[in-house]
C-alpha positions in Angstrom: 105.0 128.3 108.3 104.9 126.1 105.0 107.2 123.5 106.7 104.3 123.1 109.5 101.7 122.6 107.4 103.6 119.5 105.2 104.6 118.0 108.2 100.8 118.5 109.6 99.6 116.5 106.4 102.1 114.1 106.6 101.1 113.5 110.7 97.5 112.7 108.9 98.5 110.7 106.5 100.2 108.5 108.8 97.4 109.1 111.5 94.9 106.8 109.4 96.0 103.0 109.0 93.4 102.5 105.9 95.2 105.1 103.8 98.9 103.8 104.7 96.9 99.8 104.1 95.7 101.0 100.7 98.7 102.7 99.5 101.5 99.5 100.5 98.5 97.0 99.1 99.2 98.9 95.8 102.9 99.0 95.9 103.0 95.1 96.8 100.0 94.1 94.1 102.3 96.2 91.4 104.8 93.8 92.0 103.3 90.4 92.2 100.1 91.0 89.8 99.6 91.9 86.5 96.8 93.9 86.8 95.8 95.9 89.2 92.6 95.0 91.3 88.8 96.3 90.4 86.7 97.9 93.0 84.6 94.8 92.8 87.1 92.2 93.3 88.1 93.6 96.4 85.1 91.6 98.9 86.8 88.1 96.6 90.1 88.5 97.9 91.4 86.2 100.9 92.0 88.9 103.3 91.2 90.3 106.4 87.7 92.3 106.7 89.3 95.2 107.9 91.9 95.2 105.2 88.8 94.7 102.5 87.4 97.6 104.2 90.9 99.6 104.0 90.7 98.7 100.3 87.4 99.9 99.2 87.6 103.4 101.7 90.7 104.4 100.2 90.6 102.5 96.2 92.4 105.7 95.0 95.3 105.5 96.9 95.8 102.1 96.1 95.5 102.3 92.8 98.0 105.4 92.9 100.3 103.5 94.4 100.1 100.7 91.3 100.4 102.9 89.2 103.4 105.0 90.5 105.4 102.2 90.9 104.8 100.6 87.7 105.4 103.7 85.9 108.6 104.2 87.8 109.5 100.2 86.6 108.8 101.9 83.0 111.3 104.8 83.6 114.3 102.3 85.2 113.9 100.3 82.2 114.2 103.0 79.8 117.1 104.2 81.4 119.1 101.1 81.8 118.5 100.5 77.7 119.9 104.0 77.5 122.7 103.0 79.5 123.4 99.9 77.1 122.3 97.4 79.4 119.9 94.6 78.5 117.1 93.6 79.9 116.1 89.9 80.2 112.8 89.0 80.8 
């Protein structure tokens, strides 16, 4: 019965385009900005209105997504300087 419900939530997650917009705008903007964007930036990007929308609906997921991945960029490095090899920035 558990295996039902996870695959139920994962049908919703992928049900609602704004949460799967949010959450890849956060993985891209992790890797091509420094920062990631403030709630009140969002109606100054160069984007789509629907996307803005997607943005401010569902800011949580994309700043999740930021996150995550450059936490995960934080962990590769460590390991590879465990490993011995350098990292040139």
């Amino acid at each position: 019965m558990q295996h039902i419900k996870n695959y139920h939530s994962l049908y919703e997650l992928l049900e609602d385009p704004s949460k799967i917009n949010a959450f890849v705008g956060g993985i891209v903007h992790s890797h091509t900005r420094k920062s990631p964007l403030k709630y009140s930036n969002i109606k100054n990007l160069d984007i789509s209105p629907e996307l803005q929308s997607d943005l401010k609906k569902k800011y949580n997921l994309y700043l999740f997504a930021f996150l995550f991945c450059r936490g995960l960029e934080i962990v590769v490095v460590l390991l590879l300087t465990k490993l011995g090899i350098e990292y040139v920035i």
